[in-house]
Backbone of each chain as ProteinMPNN parsed JSONL, in Angstrom:
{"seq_chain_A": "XXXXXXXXXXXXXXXXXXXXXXXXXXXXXXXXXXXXXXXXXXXXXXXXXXXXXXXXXXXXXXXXXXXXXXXXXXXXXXXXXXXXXXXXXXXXXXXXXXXXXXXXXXXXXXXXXXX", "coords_chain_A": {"N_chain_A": [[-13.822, -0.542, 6.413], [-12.588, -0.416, 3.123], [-9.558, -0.586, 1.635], [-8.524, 0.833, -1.777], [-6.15, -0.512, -2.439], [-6.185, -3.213, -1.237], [-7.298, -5.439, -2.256], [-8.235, -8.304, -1.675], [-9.63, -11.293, -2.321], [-11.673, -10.151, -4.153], [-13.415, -10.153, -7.066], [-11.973, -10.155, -10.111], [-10.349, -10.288, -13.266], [-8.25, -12.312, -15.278], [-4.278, -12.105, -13.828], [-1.753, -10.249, -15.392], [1.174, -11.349, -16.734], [3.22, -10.172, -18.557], [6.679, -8.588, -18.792], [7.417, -5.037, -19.185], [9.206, -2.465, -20.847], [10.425, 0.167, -18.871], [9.428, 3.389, -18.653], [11.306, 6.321, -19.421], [10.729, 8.219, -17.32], [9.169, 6.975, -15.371], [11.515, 5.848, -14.261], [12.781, 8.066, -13.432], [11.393, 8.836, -11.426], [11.477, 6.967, -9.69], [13.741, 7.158, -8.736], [13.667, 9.741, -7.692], [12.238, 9.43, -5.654], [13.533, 7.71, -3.991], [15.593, 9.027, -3.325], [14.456, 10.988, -1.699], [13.447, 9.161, 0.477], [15.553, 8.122, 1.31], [16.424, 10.487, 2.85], [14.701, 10.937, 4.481], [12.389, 13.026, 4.171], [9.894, 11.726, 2.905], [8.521, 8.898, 3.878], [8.538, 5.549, 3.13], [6.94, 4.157, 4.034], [4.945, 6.55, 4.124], [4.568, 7.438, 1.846], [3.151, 5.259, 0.908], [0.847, 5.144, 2.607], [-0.494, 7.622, 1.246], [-0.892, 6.979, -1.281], [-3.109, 4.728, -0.864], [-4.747, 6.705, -0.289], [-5.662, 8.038, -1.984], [-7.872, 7.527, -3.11], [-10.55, 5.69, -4.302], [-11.421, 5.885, -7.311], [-9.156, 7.637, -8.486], [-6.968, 6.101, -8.104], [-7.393, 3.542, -9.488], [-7.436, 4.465, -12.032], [-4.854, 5.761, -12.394], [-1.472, 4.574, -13.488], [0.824, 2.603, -11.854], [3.374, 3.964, -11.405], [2.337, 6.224, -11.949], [0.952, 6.663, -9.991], [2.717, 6.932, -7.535], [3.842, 9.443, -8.525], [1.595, 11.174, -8.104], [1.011, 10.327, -5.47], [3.457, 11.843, -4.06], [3.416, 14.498, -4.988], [1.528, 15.205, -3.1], [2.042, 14.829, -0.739], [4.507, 16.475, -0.954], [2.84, 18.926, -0.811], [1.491, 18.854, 1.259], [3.069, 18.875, 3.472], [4.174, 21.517, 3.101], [6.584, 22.044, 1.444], [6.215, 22.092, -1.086], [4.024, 24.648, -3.058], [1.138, 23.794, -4.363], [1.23, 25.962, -6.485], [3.314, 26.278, -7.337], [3.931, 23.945, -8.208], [2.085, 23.507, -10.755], [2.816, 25.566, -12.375], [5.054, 25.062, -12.654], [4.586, 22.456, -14.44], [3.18, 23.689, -16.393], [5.126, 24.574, -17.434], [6.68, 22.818, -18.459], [4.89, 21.18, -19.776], [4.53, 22.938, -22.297], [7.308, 22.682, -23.177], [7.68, 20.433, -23.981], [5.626, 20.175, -26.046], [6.639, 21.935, -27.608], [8.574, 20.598, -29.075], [7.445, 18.666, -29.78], [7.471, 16.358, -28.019], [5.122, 15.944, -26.473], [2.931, 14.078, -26.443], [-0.546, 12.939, -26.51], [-2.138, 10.821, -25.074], [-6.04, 10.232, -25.718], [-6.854, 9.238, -23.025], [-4.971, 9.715, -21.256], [-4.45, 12.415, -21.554], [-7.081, 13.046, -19.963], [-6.817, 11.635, -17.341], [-4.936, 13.765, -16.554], [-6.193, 15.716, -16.384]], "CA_chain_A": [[-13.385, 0.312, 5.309], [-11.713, -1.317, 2.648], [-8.842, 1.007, 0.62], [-8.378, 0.416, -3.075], [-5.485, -1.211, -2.481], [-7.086, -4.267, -0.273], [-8.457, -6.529, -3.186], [-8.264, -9.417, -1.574], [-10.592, -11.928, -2.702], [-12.52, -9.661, -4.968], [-13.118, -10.711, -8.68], [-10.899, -9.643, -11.067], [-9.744, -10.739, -14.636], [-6.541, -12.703, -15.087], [-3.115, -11.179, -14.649], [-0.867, -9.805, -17.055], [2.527, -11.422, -15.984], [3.683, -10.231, -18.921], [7.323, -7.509, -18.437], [7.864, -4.45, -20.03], [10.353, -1.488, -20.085], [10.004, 1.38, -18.173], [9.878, 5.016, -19.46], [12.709, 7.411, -18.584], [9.774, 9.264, -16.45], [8.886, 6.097, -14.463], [13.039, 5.253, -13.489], [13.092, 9.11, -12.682], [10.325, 9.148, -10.024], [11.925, 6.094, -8.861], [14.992, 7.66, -8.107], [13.429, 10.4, -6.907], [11.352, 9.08, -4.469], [14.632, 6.854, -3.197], [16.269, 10.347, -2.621], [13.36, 11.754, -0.928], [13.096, 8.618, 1.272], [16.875, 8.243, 2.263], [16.808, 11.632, 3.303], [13.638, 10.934, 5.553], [11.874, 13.72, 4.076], [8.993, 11.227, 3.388], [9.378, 7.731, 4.275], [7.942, 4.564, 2.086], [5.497, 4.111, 4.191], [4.159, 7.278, 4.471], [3.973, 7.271, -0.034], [1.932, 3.945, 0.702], [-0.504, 5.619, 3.222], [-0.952, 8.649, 0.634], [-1.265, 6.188, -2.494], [-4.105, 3.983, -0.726], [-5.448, 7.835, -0.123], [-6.2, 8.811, -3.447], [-9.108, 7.528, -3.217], [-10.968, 4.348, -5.293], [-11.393, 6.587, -8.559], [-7.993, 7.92, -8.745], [-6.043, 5.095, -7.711], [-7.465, 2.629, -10.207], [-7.375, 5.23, -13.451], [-3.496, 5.835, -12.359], [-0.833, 3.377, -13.102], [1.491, 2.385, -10.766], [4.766, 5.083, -10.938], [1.929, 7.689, -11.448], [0.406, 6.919, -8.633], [4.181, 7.61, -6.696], [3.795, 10.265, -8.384], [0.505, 11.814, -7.395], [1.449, 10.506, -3.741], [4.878, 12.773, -3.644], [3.057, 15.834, -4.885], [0.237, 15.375, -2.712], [3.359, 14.929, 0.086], [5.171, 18.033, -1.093], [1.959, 19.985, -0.433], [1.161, 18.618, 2.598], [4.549, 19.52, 4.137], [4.875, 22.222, 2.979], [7.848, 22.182, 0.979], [6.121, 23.281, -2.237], [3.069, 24.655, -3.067], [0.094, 23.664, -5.944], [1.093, 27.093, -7.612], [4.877, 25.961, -7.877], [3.433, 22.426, -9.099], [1.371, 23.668, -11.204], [3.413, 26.514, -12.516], [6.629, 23.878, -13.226], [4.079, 21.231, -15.136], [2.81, 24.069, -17.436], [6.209, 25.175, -18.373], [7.389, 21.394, -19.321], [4.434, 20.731, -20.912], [5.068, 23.756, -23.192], [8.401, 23.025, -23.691], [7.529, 19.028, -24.866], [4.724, 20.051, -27.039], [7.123, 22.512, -28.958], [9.473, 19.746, -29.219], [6.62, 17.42, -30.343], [7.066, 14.903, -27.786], [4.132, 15.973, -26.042], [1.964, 13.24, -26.968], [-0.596, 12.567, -24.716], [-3.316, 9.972, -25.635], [-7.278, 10.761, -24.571], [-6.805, 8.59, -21.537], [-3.633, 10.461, -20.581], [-5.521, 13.931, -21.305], [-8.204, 12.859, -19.198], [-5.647, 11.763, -16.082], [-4.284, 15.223, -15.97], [-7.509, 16.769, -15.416]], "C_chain_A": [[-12.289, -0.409, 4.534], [-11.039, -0.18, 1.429], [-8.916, 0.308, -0.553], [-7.646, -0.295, -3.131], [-5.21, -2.578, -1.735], [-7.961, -4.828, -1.19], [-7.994, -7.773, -2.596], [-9.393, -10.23, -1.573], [-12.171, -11.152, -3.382], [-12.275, -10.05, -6.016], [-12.222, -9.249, -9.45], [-10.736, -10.605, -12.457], [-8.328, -11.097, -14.418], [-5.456, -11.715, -14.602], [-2.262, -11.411, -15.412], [0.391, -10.168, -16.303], [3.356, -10.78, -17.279], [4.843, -8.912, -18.608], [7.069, -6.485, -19.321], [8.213, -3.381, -19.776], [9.717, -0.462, -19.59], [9.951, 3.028, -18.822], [10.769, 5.496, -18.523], [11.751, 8.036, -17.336], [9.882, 8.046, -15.275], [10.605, 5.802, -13.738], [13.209, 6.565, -12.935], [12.484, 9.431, -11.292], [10.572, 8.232, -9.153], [12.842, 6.388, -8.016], [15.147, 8.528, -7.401], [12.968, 10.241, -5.331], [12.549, 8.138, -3.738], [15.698, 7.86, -2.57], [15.251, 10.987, -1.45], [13.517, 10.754, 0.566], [14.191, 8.382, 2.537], [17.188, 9.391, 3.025], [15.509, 11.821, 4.071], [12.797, 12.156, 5.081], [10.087, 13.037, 3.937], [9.505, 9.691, 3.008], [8.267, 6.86, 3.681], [6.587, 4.347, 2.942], [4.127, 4.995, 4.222], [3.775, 7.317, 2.834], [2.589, 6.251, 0.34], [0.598, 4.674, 0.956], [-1.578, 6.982, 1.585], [-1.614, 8.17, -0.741], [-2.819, 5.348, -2.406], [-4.698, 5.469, -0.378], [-6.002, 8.582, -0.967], [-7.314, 8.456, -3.568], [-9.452, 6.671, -4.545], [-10.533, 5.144, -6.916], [-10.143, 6.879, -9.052], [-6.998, 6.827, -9.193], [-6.203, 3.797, -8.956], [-7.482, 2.766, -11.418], [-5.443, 5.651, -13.645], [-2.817, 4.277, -12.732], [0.45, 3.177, -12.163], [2.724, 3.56, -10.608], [3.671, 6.201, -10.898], [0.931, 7.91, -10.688], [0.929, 7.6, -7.122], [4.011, 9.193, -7.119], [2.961, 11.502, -7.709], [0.633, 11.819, -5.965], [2.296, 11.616, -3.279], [4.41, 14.168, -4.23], [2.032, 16.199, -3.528], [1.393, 15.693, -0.542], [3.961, 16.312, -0.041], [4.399, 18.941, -0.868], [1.827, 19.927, 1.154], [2.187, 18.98, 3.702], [5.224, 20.624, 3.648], [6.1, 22.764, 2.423], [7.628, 22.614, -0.72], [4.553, 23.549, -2.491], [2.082, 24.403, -4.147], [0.56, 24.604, -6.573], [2.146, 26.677, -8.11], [4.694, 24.812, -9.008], [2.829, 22.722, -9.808], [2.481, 24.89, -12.371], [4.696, 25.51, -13.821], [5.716, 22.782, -14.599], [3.719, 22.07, -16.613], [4.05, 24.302, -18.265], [7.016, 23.734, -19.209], [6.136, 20.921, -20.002], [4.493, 21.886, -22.088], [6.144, 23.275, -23.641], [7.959, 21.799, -24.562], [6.39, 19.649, -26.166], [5.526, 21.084, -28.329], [8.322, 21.945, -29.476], [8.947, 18.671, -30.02], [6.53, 15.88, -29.526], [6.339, 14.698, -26.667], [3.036, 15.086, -26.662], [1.038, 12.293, -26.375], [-1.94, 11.686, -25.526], [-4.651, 10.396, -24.806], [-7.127, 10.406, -23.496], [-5.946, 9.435, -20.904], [-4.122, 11.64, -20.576], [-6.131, 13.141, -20.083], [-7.995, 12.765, -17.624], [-4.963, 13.015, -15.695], [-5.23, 16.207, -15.725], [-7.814, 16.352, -14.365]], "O_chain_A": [[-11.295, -0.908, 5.062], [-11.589, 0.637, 0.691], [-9.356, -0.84, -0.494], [-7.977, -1.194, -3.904], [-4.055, -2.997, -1.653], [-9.184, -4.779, -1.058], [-7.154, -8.324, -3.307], [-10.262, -9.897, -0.768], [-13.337, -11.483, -3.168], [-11.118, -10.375, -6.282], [-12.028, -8.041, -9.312], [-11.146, -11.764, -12.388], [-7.478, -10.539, -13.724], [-5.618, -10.531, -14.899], [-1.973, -12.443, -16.018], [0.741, -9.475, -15.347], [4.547, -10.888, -16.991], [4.236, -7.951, -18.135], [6.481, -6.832, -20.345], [7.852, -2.902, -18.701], [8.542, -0.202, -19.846], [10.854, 3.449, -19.545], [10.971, 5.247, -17.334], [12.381, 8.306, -16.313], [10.656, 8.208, -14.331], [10.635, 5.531, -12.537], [13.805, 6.527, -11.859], [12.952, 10.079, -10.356], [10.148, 8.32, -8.001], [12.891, 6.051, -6.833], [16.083, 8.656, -6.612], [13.29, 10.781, -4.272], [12.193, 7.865, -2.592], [16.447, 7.633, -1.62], [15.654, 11.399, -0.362], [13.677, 11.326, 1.645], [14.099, 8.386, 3.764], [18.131, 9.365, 3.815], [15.23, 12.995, 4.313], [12.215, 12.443, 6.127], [9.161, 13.543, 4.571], [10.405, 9.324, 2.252], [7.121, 7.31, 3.685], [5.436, 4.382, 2.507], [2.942, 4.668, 4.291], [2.573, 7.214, 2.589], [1.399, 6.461, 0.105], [-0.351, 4.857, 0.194], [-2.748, 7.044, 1.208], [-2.584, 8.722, -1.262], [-3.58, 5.241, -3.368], [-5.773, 5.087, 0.085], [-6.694, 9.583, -0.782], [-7.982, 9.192, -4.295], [-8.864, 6.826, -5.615], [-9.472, 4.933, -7.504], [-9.906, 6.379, -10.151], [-6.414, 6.697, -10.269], [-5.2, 3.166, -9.292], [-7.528, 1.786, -12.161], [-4.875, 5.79, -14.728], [-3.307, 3.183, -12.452], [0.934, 4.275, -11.889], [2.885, 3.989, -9.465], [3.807, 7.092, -10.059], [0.195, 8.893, -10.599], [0.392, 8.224, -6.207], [4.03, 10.084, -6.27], [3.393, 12.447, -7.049], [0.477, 12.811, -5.252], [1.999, 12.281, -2.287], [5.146, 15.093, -3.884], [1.866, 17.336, -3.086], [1.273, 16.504, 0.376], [3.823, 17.162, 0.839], [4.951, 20.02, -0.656], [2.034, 20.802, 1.995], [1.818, 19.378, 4.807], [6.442, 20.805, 3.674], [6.613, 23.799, 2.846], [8.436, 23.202, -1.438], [3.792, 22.654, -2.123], [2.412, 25.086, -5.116], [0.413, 24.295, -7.756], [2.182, 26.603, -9.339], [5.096, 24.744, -10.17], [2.442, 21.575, -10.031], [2.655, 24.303, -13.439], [4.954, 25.411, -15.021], [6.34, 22.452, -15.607], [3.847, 21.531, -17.712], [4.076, 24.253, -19.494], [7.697, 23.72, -20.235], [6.365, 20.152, -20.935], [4.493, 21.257, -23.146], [6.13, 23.377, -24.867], [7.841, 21.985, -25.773], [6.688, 19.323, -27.315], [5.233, 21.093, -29.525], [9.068, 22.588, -30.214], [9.6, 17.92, -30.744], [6.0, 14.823, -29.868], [6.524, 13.753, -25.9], [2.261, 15.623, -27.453], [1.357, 11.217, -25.868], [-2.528, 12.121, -26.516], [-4.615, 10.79, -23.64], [-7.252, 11.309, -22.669], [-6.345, 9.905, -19.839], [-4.301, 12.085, -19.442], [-5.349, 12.642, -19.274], [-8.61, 13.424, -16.786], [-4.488, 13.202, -14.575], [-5.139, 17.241, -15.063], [-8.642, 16.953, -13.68]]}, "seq_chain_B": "XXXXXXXXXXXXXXXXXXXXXXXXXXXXXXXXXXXXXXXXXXXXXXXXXXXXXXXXXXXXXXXXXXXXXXXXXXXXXXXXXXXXXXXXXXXXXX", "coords_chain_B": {"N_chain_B": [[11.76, -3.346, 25.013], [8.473, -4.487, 23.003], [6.339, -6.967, 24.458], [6.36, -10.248, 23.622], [3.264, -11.841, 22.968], [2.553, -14.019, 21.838], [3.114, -17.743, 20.746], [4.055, -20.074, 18.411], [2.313, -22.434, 17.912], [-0.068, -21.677, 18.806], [-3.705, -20.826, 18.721], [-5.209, -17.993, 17.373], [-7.032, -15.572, 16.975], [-8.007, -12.574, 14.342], [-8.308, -9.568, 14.537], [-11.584, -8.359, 14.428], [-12.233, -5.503, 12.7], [-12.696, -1.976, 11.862], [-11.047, 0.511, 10.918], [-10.351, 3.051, 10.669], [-7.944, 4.725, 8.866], [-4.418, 3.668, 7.917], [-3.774, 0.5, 7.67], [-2.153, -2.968, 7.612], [-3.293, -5.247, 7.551], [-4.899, -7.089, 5.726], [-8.688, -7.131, 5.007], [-10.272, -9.134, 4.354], [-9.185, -10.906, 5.857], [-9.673, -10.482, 8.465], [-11.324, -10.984, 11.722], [-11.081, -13.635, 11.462], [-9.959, -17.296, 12.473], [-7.021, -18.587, 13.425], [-3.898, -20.423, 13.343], [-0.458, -19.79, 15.093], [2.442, -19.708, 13.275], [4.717, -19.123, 13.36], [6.986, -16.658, 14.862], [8.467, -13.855, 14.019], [9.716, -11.609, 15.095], [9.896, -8.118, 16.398], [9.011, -5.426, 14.786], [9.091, -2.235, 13.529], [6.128, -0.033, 13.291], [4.085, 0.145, 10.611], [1.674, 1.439, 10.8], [2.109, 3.886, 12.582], [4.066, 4.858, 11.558], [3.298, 5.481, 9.058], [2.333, 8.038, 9.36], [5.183, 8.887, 9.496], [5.197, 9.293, 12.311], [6.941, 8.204, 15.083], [6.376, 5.884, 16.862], [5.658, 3.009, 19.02], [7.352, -0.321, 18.382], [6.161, -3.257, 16.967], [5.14, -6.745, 17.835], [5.682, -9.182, 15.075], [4.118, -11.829, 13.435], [3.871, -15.152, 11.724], [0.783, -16.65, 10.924], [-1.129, -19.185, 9.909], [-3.799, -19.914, 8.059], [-6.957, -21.563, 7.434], [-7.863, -22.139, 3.997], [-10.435, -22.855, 3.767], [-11.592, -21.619, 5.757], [-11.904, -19.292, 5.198], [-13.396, -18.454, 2.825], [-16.429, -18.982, 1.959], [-17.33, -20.707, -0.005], [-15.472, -22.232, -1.155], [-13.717, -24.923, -3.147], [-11.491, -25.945, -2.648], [-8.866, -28.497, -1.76], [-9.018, -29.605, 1.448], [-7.022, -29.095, 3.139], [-5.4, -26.729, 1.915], [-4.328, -23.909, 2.631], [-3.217, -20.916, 3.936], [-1.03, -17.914, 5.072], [-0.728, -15.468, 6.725], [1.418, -12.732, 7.391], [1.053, -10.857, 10.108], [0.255, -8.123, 12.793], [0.995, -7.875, 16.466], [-1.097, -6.079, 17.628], [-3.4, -6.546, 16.169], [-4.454, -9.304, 16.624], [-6.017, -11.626, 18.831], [-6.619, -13.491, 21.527], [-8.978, -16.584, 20.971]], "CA_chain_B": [[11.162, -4.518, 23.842], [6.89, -5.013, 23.869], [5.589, -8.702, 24.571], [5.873, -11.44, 22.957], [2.276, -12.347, 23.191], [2.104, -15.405, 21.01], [4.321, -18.507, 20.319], [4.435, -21.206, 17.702], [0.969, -23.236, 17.558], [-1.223, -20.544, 19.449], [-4.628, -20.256, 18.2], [-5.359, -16.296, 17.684], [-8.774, -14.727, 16.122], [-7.865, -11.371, 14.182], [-9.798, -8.483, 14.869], [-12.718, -7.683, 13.293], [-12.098, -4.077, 13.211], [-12.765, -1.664, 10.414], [-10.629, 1.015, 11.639], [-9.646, 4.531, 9.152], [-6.266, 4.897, 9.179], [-3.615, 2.907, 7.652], [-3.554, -0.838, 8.312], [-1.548, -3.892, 6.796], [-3.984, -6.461, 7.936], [-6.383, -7.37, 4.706], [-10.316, -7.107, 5.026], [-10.602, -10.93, 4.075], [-8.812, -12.195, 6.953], [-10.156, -9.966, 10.177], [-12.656, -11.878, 12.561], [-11.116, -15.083, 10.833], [-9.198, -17.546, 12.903], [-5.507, -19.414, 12.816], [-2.993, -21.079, 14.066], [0.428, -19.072, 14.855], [3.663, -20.919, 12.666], [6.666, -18.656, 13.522], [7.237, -15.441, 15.258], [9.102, -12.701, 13.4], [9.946, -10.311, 16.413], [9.644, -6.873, 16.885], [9.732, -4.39, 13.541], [8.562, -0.675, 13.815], [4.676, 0.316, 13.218], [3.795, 0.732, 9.83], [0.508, 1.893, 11.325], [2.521, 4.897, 13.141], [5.386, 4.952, 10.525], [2.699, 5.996, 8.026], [2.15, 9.143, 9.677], [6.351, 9.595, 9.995], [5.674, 8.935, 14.25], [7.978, 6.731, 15.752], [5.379, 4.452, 18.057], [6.234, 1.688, 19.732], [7.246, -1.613, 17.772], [5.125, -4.095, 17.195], [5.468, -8.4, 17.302], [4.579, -9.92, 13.696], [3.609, -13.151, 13.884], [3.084, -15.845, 10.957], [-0.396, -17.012, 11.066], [-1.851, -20.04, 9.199], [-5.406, -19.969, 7.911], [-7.459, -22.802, 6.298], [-8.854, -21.571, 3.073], [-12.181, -23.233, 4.1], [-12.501, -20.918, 6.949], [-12.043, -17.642, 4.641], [-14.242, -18.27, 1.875], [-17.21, -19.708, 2.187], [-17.807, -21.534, -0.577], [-13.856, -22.608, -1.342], [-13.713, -25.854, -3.504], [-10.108, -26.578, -3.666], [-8.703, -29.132, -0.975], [-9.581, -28.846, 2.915], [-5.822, -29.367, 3.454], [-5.089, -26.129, 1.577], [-4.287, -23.169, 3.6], [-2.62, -19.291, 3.175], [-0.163, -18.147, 6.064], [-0.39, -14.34, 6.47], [1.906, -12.211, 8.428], [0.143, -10.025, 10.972], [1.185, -7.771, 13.688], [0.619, -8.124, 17.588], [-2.374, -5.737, 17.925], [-4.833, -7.173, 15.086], [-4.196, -10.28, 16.931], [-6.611, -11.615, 20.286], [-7.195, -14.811, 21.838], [-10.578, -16.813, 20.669]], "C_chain_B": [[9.291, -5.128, 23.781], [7.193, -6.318, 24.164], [5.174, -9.226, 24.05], [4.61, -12.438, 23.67], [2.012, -13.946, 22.99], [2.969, -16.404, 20.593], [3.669, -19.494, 19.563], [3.237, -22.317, 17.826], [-0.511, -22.773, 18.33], [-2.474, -20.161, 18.596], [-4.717, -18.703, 18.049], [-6.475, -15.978, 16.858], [-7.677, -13.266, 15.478], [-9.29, -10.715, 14.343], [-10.348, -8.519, 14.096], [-13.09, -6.419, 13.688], [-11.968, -3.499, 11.945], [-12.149, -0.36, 10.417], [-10.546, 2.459, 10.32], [-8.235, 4.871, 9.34], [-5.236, 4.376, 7.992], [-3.1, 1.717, 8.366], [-3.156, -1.577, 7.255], [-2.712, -4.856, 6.838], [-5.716, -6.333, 6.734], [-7.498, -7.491, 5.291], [-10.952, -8.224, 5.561], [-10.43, -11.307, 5.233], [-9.113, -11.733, 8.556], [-11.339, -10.44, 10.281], [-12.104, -13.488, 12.117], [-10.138, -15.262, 12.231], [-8.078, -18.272, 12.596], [-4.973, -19.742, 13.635], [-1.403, -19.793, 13.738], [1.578, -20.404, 14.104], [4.556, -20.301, 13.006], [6.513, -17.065, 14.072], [8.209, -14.741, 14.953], [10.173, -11.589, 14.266], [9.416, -9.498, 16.475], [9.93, -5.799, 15.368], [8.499, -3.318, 13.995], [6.742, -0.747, 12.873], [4.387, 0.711, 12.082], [2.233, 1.383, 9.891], [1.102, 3.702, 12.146], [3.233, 5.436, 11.842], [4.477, 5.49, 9.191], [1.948, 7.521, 7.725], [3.491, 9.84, 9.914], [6.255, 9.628, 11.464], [5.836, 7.987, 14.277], [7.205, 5.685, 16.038], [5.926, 3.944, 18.359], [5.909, 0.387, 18.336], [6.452, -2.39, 18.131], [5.365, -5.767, 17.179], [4.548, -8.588, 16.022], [5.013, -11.406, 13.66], [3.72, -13.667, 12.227], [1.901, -16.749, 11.344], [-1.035, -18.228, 9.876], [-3.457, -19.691, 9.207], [-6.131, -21.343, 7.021], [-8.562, -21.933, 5.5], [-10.566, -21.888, 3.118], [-12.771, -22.31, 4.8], [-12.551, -19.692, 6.347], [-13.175, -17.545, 4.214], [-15.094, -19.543, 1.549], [-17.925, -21.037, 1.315], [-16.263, -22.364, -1.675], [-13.819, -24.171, -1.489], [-12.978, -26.81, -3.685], [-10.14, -27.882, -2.197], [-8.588, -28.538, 0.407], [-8.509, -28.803, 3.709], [-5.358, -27.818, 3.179], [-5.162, -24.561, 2.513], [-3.389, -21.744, 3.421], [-1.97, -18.65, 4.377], [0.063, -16.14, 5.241], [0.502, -13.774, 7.884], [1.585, -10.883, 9.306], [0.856, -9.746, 11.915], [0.316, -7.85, 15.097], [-1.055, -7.497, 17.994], [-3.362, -5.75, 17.081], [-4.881, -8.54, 16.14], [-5.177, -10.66, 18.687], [-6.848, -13.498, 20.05], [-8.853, -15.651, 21.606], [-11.254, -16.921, 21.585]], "O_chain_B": [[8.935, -6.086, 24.466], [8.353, -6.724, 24.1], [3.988, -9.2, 23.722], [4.735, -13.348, 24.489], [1.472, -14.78, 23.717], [3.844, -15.907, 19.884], [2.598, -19.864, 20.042], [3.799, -23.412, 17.79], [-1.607, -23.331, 18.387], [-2.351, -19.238, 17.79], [-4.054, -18.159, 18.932], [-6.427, -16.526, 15.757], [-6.668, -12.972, 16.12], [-10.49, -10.988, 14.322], [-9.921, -8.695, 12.954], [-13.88, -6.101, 14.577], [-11.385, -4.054, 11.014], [-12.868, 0.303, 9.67], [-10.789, 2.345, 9.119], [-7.771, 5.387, 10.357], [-5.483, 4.958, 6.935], [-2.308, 1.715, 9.308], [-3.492, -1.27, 6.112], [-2.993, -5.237, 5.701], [-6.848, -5.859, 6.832], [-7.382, -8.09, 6.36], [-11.697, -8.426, 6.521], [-11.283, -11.984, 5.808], [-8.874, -12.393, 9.567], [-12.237, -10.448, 9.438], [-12.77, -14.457, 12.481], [-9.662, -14.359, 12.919], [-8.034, -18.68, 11.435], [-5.339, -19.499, 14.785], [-1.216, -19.152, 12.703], [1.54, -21.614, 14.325], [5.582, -20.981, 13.018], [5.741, -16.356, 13.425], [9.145, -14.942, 15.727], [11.183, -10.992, 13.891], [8.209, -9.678, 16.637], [11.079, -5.517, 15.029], [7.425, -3.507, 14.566], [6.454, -1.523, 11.961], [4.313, 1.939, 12.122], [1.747, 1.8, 8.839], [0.272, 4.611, 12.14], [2.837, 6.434, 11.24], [5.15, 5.94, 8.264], [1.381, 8.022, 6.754], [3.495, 10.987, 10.361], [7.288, 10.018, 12.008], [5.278, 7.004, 13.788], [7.36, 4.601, 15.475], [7.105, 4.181, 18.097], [4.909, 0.184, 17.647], [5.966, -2.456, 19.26], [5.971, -6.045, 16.144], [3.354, -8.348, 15.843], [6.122, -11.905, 13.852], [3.674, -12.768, 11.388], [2.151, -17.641, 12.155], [-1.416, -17.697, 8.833], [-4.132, -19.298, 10.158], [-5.626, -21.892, 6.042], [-9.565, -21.334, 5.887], [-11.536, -21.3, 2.639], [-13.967, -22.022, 4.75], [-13.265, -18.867, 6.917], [-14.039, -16.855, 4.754], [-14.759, -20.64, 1.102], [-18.673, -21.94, 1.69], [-16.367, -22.912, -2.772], [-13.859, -24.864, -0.473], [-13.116, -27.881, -4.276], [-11.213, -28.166, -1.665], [-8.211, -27.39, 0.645], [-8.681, -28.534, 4.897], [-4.841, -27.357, 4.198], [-6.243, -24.266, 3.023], [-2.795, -21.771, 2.343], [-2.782, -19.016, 5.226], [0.534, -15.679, 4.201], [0.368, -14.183, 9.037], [2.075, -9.833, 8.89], [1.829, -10.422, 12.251], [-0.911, -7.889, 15.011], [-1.964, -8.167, 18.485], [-4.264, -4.927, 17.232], [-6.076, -8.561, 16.432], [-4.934, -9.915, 19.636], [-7.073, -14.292, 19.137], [-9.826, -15.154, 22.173], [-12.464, -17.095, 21.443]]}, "name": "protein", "num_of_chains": 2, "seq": "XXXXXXXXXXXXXXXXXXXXXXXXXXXXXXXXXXXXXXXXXXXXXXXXXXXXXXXXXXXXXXXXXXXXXXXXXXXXXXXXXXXXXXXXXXXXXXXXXXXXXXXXXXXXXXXXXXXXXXXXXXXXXXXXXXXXXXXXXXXXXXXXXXXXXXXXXXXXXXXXXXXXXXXXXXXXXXXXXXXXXXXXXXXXXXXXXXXXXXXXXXXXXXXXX"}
């Protein structure tokens, strides 16, 4: 069984060495997940296990922080500490608030990832 | 402290084991064989540790491989070689 994240010696297209900045979202989930981890609630390796768990499809349509992310909800369910309705509940009310702010701006691809 | 199985120019086979779980040990390089280059010690189970249980620590090893023996049709030089670090129980005598 080989996870999504086990390409070794499969083809691929060059990579992109090239940098570039982060969104405020991506340094927040960073920071989050470095609170979460220091406080053992879930521990880096256990994100990893949950990230190579998303399964081929997921994992390769996500990009990398919102894959952390999808891991640490998928974590917060699994333990119990919040439930899909809360998550679900919290996402509708910030995407309301951005879209009457206007900086809800979600490209088809990005629609398409939140379904 | 487990047992240090393996020292410093020790042939070792990795498993060829296709296991469900959470494992470090790439696809590519189980059933292949190597030479050991340096022994690491003892660090905690990211095989346990990925479930949050403790387990027992594990020895990780550095392992030499010759790119000839991965991939079968590998054109570069027969000198050339890739040195992964693997832990005690992927690890068996040939």
């Amino acid at each position: 069984m080989r996870g999504p994240n086990d390409v070794g010696g499969l083809e691929d297209g060059p990579v992109d060495p090239s940098t570039h900045e982060l969104a405020f979202w991506e340094k927040q989930i960073d920071g989050l997940r470095g609170v979460i981890g220091a406080k053992r609630i879930v521990i880096s390796h256990e994100n990893r296990r949950t990230i190579e768990q998303l399964g081929h499809d997921v994992y390769e349509r996500l990009s990398y922080y919102e894959r952390w992310t999808a891991s640490l909800q998928r974590q917060m369910v699994d333990k119990g500490i919040l439930t899909q309705d809360e998550i679900d509940a919290r996402v509708a009310l910030v995407r309301a608030r951005l879209a009457a702010t206007g900086e809800l701006e979600l490209s088809p691809e990005e629609e398409a990832k939140c379904r | 402290m487990p047992l240090e199985r393996f020292t410093e120019g020790d042939v070792v086979r990795v498993r060829e084991d296709y296991p469900i779980g959470h494992f470090r040990t790439p696809v590519y390089i189980r059933g292949k064989t190597g030479v050991v280059t340096r022994s690491f010690g003892a660090f905690g189970n990211p095989e346990t540790l990925a479930f949050n249980l403790p387990g027992e620590k594990k020895h990780v090893y550095e392992v030499r491989f010759r790119q000839s023996d991965i991939w079968p049709d590998y054109k570069g030089n027969a000198r050339d070689s890739v040195h992964i670090d693997l832990q005690d129980n992927w690890l068996e005598q040939p």
